[in-house]
LOBA-426208 format. One record per residue (C-alpha): residue in three letters; x, y, z. Coordinates in steps of 0.25 Angstrom, whole numbers, padded with zeros to 4 digits, always signed. Layout:
LOBA-426208
ALAXYZ ...
END
This chain:
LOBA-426208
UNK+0000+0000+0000 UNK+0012+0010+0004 UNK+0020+0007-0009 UNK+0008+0009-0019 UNK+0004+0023-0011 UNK+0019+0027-0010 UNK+0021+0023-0027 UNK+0006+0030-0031 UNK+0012+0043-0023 UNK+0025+0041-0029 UNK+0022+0039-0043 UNK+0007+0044-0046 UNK+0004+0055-0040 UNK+0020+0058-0037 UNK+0017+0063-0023 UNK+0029+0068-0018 UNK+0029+0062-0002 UNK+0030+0049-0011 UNK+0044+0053-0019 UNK+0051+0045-0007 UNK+0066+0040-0008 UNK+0076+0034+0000 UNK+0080+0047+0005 UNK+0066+0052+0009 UNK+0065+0038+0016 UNK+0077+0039+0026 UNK+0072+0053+0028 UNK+0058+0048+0033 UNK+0067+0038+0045 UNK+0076+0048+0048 UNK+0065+0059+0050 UNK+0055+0049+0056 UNK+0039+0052+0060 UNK+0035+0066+0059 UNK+0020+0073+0060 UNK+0018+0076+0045 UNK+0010+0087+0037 UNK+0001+0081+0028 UNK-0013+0086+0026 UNK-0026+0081+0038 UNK-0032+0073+0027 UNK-0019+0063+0024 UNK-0015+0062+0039 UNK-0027+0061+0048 UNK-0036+0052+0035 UNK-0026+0049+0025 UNK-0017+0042+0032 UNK-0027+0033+0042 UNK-0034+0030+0030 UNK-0021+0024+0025 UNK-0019+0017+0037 UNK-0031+0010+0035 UNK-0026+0004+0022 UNK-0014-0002+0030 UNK-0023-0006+0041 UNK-0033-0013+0032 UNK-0019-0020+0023 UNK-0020-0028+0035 UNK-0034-0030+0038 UNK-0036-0034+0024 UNK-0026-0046+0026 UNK-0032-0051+0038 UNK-0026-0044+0049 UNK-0034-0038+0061 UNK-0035-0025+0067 UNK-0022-0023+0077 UNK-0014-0033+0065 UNK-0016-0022+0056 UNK-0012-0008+0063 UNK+0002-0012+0060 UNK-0001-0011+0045 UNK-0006+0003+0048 UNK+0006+0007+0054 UNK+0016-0001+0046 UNK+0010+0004+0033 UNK+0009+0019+0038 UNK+0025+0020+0043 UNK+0029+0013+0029 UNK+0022+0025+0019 UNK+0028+0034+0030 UNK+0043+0032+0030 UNK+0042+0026+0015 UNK+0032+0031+0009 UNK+0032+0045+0008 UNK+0044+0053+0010 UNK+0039+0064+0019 UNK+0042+0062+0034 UNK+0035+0051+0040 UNK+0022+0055+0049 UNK+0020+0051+0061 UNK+0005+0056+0061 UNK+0004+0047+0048 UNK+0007+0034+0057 UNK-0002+0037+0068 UNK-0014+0039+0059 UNK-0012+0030+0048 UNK-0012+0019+0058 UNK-0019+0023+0068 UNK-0031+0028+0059 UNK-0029+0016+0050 UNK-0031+0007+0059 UNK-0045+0014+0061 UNK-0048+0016+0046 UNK-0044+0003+0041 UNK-0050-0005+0052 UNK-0066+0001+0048 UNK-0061+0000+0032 UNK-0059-0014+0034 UNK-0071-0017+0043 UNK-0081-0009+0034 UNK-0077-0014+0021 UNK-0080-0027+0026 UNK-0094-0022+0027 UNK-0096-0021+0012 UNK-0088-0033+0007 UNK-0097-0046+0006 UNK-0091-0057-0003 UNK-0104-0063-0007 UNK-0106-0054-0017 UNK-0105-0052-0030 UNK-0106-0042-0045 UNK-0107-0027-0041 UNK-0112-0026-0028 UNK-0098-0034-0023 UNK-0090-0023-0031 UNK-0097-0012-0022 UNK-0094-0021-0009 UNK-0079-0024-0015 UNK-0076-0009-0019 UNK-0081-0002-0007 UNK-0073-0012+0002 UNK-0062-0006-0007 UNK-0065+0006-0005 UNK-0067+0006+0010 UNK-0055-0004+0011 UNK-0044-0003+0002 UNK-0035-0012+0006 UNK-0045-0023+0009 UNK-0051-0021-0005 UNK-0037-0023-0013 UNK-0037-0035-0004 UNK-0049-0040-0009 UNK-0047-0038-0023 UNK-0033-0046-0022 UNK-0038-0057-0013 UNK-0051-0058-0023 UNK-0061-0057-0011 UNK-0066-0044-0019 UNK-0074-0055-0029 UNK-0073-0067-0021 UNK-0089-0071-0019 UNK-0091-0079-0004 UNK-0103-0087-0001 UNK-0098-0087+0013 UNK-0090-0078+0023 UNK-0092-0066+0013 UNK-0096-0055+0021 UNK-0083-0049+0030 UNK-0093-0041+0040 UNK-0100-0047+0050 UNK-0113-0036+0053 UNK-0119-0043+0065 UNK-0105-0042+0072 UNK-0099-0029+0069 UNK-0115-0021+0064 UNK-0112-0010+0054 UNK-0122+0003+0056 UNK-0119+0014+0043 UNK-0124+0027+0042 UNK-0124+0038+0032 UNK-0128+0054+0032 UNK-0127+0065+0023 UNK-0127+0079+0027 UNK-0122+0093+0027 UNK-0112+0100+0038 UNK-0108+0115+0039 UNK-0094+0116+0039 UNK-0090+0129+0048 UNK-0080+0139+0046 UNK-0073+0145+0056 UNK-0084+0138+0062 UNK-0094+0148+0060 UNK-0108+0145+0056 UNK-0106+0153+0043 UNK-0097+0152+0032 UNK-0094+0137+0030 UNK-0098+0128+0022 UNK-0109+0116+0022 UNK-0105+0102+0017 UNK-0111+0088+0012 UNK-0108+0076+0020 UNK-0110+0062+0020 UNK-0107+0053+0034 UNK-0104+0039+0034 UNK-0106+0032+0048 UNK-0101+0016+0052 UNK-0103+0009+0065 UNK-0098-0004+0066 UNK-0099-0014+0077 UNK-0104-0010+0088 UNK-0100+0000+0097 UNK-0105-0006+0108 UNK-0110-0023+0112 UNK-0105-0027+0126 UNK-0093-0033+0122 UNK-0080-0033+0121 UNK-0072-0029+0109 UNK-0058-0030+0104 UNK-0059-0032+0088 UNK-0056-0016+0084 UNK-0065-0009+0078 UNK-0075-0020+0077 UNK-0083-0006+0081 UNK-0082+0005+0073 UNK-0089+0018+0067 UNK-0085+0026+0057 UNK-0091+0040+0052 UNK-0086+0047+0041 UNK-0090+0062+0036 UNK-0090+0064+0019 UNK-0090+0078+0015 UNK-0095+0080+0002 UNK-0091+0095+0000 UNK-0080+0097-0009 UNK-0072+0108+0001 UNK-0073+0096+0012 UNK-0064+0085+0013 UNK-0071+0072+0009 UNK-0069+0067+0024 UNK-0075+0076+0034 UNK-0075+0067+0046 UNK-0072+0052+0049 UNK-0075+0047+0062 UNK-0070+0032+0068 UNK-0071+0026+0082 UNK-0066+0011+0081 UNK-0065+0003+0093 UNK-0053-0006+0096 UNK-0057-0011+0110 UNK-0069-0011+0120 UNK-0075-0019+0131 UNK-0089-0018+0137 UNK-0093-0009+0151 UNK-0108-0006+0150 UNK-0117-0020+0146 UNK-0130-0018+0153 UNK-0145-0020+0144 UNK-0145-0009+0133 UNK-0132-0003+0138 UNK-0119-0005+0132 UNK-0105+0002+0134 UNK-0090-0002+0131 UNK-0077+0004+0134 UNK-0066+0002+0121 UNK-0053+0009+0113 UNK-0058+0015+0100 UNK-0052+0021+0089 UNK-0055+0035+0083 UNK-0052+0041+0071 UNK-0058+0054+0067 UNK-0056+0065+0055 UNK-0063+0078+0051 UNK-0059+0086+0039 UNK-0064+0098+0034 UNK-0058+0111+0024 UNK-0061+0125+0025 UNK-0075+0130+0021 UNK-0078+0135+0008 UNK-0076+0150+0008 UNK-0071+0149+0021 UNK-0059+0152+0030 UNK-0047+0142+0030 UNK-0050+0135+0041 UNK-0052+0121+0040 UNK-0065+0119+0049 UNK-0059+0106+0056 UNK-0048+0095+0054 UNK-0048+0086+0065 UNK-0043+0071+0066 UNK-0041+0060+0077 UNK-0036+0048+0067 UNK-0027+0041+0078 UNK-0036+0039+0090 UNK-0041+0028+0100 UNK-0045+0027+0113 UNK-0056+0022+0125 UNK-0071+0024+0122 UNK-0085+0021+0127 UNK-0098+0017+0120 UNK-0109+0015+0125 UNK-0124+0010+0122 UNK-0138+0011+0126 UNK-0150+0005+0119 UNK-0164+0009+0119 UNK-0165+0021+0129 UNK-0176+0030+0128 UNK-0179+0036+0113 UNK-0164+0031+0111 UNK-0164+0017+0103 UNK-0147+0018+0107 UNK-0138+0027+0114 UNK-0123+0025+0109 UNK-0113+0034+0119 UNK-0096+0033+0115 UNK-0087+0041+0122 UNK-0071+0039+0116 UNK-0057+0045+0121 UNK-0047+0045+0111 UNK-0031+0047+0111 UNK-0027+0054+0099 UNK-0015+0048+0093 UNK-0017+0058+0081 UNK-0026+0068+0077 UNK-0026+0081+0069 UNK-0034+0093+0069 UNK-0032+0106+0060 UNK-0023+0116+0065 UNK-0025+0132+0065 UNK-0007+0135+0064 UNK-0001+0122+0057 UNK-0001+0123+0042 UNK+0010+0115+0036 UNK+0013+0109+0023 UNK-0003+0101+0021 UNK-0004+0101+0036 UNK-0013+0110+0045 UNK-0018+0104+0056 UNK-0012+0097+0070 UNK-0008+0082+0073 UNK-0008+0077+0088 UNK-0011+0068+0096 UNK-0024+0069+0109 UNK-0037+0064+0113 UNK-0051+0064+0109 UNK-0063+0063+0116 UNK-0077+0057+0108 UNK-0093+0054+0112 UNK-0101+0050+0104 UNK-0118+0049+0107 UNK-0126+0041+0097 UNK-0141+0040+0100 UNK-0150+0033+0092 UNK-0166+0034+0090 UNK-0172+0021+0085 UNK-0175+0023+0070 UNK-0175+0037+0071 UNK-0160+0041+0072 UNK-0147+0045+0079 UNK-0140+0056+0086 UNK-0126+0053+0086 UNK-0115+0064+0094 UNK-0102+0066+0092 UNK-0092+0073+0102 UNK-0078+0073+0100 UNK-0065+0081+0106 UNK-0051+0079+0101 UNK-0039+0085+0105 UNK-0026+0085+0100 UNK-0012+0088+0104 UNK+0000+0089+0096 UNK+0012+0086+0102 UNK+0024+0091+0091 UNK+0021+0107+0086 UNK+0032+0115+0079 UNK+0038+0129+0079 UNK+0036+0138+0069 UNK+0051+0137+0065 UNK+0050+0122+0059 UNK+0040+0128+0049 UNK+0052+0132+0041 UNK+0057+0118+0039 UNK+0062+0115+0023 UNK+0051+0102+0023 UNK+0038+0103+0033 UNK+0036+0089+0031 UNK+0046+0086+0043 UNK+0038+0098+0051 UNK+0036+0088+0063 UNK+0022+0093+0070 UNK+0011+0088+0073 
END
């Protein structure tokens, strides 16, 4: 996967962070990890959604969960100190590994959704290419092995609904997008919102398969000034045990991943200011959820409460504007609730509360800023 990414940039679209020689090599181990300066979008989505591709190589080959981080890792430190010649990122590590783990294990657990051997003619095709399309690595796999057109009269389905339920929402809508965030002088957007619960949050029992419960929640904005991306929300967990079993009542203790990313661009016609950049792509830590069924008008009353380490996140700054690079890296804590209530057939108020806060640990002086190559300015 490395060498045909390094040889595309190389070669095809001649980038020029891919023009690596022996010389730009030794330079990358004597320098050794540094906080970079590429753009929001490449280091807090990009790079865990690359990840995810050398998480799922594993997957895809029959390995499980914990034996396939190291692919994550491995693959992240070989593009790199060999694949690019600009100064190896320590910040790319942390969230190509960390994030795809996140990314690749939902991937390779919603593409199983779709895929159902016992079909066949165009409807299999769809099944086949969206797999693909949701899992790269899985749907080269397939096509290699033959499995994309190998019919099963047996065995042919990969997910099992009655163990790990599937709930899928989707909403349109418009936002207001503030500037300067004044009710006057932004812009409105189109959205469209996908929502995916998988498993269940909470049963009674004990759980240590990660992420056999999942939800994901991802925001597409269909404005041409906004990125494609506005939000993408995940919270995996890894771990829980039960500490509330009574009739209609349910709790569980556990270590959950997180994995959160909001994008926007200035308004049209507006200031400069970006609205908001905010992103926690490298985050785990203790949560709760609880349930309750059938109380009062409420058909189910979902509470989760989550405390979150940091390893990396972002957010946009207001004084560092270097190279592609304008916002903050650090490392911190983030604190979530969520309150879902639902109202038999009739619908459901969900509400979100979050706080992060971010520290960086390694600034610079004003001096460094006259360095020959700001690629080697090492701040986060």
């Amino acid at each position: 996967l490395n060498t045909y990414v390094q040889i595309y940039n190389r070669y095809v679209t001649k980038e020029d962070f891919a023009q690596t020689t022996m010389r730009t090599l030794r330079r990358n181990f004597r320098t050794g990890l540094v906080w970079d300066n590429d753009k929001f979008i490449m280091n807090m989505f990009a790079h865990p959604y690359h990840g995810n591709l050398y998480f799922n190589i594993g997957r895809t080959n029959g390995m499980n969960f914990w034996e396939s981080v190291p692919y994550a890792l491995g693959g992240s430190l070989m593009w790199e100190f060999f694949g690019e010649k600009d100064p190896p990122a320590v910040n790319d590590v942390i969230t190509t590994t960390v994030g795809g783990v996140a990314l690749g294990e939902i991937t390779f657990r919603v593409s199983d959704i779709v895929l159902d051997d016992s079909k066949r003619g165009f409807g299999r095709f769809l099944r086949e290419a969206a797999a693909f399309l949701i899992s790269p690595m899985k749907g080269i796999a397939r096509i290699i092995r033959g499995d994309s057109w190998r019919v099963r009269s047996t065995h042919y389905k990969y997910h099992d609904s009655r163990r790990y339920p599937v709930n899928f929402s989707m909403s349109a809508g418009w936002r207001y997008l503030a500037d300067k965030g004044k009710l006057s002088g932004g812009e409105s957007n189109p959205f469209i919102d996908l929502f995916l619960v998988y498993g269940h949050p909470v049963d009674g029992e004990r759980h240590t398969t990660p992420y056999d419960f999942f939800d994901v929640d991802i925001t597409f904005g269909l404005s041409s000034n906004q990125p494609l991306i506005n939000d993408l929300h995940i919270v995996g967990r890894l771990w829980s045990t039960p500490i509330l079993d009574k009739p209609g009542k349910l709790g569980e203790f556990g270590i959950y991943q997180h994995f959160n990313y909001y994008d926007s661009k200035p308004v049209i016609a507006g200031s400069d200011q970006t609205p908001y950049r905010i992103s926690e792509p490298a985050s785990l830590g203790p949560g709760f959820i609880f349930d309750v069924e059938k109380k009062g008008f409420l058909s189910r009353l979902e509470q989760r409460i989550f405390l979150s380490a940091i390893l990396l996140g972002g957010t946009k700054s207001d004084y560092l504007n270097v190279l592609e690079r304008d916002y903050n890296m650090g490392s911190g804590f983030s604190i979530k609730s969520k309150t879902h209530l639902e109202f038999g057939s009739w619908g459901r108020f969900d509400l979100h509360v979050k706080y992060f806060r971010i520290f960086t640990w390694r600034g610079y002086k004003k001096s460094e800023l006259k360095m020959d190559d700001l690629h080697y300015l090492n701040v986060q």
